[in-house]
N, CA, C and O atoms as CSV, one atom per row, in Angstrom:
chain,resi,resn,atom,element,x,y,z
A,1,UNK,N,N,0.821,-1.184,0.000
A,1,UNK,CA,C,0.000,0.000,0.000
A,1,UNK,C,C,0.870,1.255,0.000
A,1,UNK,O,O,0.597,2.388,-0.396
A,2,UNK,N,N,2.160,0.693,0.627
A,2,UNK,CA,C,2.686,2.462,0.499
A,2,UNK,C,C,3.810,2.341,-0.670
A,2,UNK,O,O,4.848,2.985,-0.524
A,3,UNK,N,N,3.679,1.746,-1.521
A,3,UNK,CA,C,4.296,1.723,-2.654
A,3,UNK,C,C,3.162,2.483,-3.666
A,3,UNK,O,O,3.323,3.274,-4.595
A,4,UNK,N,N,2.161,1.993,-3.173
A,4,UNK,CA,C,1.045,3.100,-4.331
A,4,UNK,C,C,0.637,4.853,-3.606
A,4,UNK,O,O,0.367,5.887,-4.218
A,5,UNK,N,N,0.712,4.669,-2.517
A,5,UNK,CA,C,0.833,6.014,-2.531
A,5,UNK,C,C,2.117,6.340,-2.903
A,5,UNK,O,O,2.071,6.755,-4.061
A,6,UNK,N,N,3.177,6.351,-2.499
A,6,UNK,CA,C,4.266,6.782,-2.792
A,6,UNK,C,C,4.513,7.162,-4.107
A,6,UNK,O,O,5.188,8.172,-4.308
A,7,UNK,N,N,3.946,6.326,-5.294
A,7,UNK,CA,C,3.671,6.289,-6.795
A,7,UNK,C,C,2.939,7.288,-6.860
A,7,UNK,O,O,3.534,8.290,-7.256
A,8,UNK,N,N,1.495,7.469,-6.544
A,8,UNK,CA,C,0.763,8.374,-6.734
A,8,UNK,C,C,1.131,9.929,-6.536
A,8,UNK,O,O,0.632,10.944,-7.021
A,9,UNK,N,N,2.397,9.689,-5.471
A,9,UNK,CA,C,2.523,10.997,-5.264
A,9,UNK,C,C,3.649,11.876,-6.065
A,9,UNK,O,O,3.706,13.008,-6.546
A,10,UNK,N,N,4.524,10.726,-5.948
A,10,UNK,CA,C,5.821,10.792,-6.816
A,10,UNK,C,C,5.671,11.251,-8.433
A,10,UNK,O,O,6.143,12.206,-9.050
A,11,UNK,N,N,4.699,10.007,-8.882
A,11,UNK,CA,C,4.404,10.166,-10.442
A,11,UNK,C,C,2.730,9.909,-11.282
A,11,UNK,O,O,2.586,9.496,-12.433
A,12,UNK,N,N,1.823,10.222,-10.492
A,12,UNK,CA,C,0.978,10.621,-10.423
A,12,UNK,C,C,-0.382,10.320,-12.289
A,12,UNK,O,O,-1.597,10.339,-12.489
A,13,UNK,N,N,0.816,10.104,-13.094
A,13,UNK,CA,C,-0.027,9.601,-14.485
A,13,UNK,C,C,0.560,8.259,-14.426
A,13,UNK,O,O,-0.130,7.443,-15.036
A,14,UNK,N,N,1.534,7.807,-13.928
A,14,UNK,CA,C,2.343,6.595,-13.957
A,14,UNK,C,C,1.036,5.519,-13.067
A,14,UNK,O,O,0.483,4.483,-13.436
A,15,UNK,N,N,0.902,6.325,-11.803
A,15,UNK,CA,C,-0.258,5.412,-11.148
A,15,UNK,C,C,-1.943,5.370,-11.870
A,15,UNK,O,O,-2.905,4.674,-11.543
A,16,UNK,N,N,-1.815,6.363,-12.905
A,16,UNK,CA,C,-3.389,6.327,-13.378
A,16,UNK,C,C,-3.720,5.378,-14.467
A,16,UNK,O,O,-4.848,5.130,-14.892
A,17,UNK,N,N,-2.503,4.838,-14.895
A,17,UNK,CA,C,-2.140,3.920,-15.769
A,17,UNK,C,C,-2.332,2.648,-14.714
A,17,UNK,O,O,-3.397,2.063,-14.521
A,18,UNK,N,N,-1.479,2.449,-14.287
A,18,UNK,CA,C,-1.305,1.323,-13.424
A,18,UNK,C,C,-2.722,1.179,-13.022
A,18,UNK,O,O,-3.285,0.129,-13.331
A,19,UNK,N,N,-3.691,2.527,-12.063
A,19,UNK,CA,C,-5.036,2.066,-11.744
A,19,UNK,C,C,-5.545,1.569,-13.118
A,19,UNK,O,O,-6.419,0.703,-13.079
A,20,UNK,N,N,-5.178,1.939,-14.160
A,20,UNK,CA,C,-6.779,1.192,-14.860
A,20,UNK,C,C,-6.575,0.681,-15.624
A,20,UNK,O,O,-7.316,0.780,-16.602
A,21,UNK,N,N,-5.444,-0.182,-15.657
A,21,UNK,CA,C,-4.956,-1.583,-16.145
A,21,UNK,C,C,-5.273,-2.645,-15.178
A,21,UNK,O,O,-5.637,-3.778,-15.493
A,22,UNK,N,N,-5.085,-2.133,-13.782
A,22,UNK,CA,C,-5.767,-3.338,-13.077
A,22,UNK,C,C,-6.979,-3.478,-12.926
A,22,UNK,O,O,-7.437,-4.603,-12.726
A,23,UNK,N,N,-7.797,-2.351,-12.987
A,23,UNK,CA,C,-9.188,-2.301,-12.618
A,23,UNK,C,C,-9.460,-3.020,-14.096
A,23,UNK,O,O,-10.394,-3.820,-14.074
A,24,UNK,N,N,-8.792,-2.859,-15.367
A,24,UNK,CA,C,-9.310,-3.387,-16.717
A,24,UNK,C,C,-8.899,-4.870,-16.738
A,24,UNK,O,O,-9.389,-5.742,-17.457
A,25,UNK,N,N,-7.891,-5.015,-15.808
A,25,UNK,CA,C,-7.702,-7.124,-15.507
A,25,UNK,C,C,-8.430,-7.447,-14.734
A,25,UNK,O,O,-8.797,-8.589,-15.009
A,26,UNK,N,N,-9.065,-6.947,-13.531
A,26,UNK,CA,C,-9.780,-7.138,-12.800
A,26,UNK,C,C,-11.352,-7.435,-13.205
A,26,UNK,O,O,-12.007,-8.314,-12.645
A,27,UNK,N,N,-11.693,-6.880,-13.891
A,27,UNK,CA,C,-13.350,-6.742,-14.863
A,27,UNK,C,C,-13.333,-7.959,-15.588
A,27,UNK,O,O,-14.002,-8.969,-15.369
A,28,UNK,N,N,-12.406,-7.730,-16.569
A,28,UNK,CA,C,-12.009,-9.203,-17.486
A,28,UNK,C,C,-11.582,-10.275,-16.972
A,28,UNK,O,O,-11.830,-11.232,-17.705
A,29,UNK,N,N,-11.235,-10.453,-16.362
A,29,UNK,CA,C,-11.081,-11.804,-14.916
A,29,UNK,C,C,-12.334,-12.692,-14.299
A,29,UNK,O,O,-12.349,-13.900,-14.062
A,30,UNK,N,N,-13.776,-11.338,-14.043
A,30,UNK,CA,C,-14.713,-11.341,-13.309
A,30,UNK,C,C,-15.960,-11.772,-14.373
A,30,UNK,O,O,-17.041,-12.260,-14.046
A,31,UNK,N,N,-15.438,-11.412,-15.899
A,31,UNK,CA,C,-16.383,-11.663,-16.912
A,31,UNK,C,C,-16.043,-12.638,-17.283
A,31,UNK,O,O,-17.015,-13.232,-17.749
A,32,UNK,N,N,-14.796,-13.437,-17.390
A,32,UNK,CA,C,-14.142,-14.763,-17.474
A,32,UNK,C,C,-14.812,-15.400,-16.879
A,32,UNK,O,O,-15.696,-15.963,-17.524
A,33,UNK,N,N,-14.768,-15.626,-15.536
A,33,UNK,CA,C,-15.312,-16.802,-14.068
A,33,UNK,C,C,-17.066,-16.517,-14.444
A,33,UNK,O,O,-17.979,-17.298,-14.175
A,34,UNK,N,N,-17.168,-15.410,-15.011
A,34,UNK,CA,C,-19.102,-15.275,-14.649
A,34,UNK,C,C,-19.516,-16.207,-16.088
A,34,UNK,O,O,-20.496,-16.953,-16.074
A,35,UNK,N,N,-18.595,-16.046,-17.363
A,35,UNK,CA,C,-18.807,-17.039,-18.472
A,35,UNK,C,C,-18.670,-18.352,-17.917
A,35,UNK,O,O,-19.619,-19.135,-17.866
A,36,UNK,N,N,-17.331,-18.663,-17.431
A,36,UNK,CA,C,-17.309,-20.188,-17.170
A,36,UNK,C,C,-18.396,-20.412,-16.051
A,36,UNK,O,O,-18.146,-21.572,-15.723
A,37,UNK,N,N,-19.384,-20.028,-15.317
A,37,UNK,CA,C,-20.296,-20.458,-14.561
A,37,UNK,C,C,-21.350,-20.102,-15.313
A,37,UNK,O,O,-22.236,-20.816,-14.844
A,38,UNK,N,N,-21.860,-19.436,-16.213
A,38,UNK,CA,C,-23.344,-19.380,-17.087
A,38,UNK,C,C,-22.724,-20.181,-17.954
A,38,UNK,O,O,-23.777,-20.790,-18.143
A,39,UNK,N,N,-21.985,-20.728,-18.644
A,39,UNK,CA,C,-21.580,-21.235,-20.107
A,39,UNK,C,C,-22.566,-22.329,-20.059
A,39,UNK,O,O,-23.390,-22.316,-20.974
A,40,UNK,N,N,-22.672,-23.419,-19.055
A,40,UNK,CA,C,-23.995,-24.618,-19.562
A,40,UNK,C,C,-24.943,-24.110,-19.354
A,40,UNK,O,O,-25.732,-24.888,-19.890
A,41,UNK,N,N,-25.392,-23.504,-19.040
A,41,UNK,CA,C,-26.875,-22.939,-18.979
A,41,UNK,C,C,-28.046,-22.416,-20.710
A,41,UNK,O,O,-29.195,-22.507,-21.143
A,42,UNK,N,N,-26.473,-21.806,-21.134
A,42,UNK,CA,C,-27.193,-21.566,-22.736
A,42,UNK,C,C,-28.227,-19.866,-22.223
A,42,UNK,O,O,-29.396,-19.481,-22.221
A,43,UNK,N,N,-27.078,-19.425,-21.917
A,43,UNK,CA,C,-28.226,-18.029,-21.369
A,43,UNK,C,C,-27.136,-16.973,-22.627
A,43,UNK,O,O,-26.126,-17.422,-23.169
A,44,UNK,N,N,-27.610,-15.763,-22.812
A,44,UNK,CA,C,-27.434,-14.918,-23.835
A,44,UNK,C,C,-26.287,-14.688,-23.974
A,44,UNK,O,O,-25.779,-15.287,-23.026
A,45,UNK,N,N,-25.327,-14.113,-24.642
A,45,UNK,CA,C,-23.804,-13.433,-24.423
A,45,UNK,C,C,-23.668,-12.187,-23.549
A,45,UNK,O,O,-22.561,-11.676,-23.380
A,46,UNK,N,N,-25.031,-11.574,-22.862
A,46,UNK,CA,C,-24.841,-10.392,-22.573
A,46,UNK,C,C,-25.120,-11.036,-20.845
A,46,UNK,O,O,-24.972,-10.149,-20.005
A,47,UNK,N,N,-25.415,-12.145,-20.382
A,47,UNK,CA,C,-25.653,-12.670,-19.140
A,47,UNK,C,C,-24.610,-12.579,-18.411
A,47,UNK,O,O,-24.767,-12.525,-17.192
A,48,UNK,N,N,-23.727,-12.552,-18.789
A,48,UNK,CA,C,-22.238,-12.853,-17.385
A,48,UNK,C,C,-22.007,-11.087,-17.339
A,48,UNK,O,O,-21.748,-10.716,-16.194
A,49,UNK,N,N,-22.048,-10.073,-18.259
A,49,UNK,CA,C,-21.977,-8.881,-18.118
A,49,UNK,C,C,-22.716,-8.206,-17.129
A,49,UNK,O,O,-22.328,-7.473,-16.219
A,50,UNK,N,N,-24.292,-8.715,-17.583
A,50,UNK,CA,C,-25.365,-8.739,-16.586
A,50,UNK,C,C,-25.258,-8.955,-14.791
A,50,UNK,O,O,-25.625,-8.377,-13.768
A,51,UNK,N,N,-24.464,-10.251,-15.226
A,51,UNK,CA,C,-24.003,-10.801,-13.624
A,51,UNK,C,C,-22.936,-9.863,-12.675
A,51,UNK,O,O,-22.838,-9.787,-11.450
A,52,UNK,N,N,-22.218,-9.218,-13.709
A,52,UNK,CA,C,-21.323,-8.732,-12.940
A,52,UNK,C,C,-21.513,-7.359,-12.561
A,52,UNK,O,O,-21.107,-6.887,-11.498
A,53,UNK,N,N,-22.152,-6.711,-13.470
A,53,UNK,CA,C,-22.601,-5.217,-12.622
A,53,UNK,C,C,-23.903,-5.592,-12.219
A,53,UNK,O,O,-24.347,-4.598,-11.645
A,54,UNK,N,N,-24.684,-6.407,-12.209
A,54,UNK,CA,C,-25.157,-6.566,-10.491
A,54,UNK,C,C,-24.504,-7.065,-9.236
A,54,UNK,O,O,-24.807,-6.610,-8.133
A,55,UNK,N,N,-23.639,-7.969,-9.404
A,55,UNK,CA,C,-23.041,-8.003,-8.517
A,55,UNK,C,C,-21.759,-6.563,-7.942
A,55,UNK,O,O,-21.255,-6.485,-6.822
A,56,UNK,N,N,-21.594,-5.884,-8.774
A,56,UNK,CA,C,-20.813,-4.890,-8.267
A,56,UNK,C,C,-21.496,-3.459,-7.260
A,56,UNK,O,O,-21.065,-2.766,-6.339
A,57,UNK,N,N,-22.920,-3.544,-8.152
A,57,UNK,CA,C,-24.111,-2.535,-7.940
A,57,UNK,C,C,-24.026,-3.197,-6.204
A,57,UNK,O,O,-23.750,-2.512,-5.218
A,58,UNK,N,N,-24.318,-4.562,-6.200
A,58,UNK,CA,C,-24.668,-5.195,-4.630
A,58,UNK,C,C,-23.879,-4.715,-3.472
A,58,UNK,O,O,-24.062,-4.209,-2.364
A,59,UNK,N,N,-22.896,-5.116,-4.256
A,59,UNK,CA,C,-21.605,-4.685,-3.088
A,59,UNK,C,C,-21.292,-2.819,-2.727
A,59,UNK,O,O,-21.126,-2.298,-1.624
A,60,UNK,N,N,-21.301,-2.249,-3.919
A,60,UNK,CA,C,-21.673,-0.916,-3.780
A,60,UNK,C,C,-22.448,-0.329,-2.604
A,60,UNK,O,O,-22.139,0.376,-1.644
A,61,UNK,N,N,-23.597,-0.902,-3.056
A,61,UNK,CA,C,-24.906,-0.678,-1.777
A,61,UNK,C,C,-24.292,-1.289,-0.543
A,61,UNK,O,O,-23.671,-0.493,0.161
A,62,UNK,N,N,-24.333,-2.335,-0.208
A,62,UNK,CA,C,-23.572,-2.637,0.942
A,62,UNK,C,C,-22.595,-1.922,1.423
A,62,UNK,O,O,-22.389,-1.858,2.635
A,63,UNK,N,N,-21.880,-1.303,0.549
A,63,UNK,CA,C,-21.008,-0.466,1.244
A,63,UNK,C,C,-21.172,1.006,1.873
A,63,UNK,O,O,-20.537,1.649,2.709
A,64,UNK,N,N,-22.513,1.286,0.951
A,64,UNK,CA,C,-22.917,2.520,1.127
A,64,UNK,C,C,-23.694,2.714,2.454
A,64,UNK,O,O,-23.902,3.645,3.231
A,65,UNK,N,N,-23.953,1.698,2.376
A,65,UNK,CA,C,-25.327,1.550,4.149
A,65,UNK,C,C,-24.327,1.575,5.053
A,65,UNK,O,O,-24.497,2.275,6.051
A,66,UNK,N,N,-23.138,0.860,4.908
A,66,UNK,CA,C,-22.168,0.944,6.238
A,66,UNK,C,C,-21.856,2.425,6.837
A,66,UNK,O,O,-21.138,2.551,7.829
């Protein structure tokens, strides 16, 4: 953790990169695992997308009530 602040503070486009390359492996990771668990089902191509910003929306809220 204090390697990313330290980044952020130091070099500041260097970490905005870094954030959203992981946040962009992180998504694609989450749409991966949500395909391989709808894939037998035979549900649409847009279902595991579906799955995952509700599940993000969920956790959101949960966090927001805290």
């Amino acid at each position: 953790m204090d390697f990313m602040r330290r980044l952020q503070s130091e070099s500041p486009i260097l970490f905005l990169v870094v954030l959203f390359v992981g946040i962009f492996l992180a998504f694609q990771l989450l749409i991966f695992v949500a395909e391989l668990v709808l894939g037998p089902f035979g549900l649409p191509g847009w279902a595991p997308l579906a799955l995952v910003l509700v599940g993000l929306v969920v956790v959101a809220r949960r966090q927001n009530q805290r």
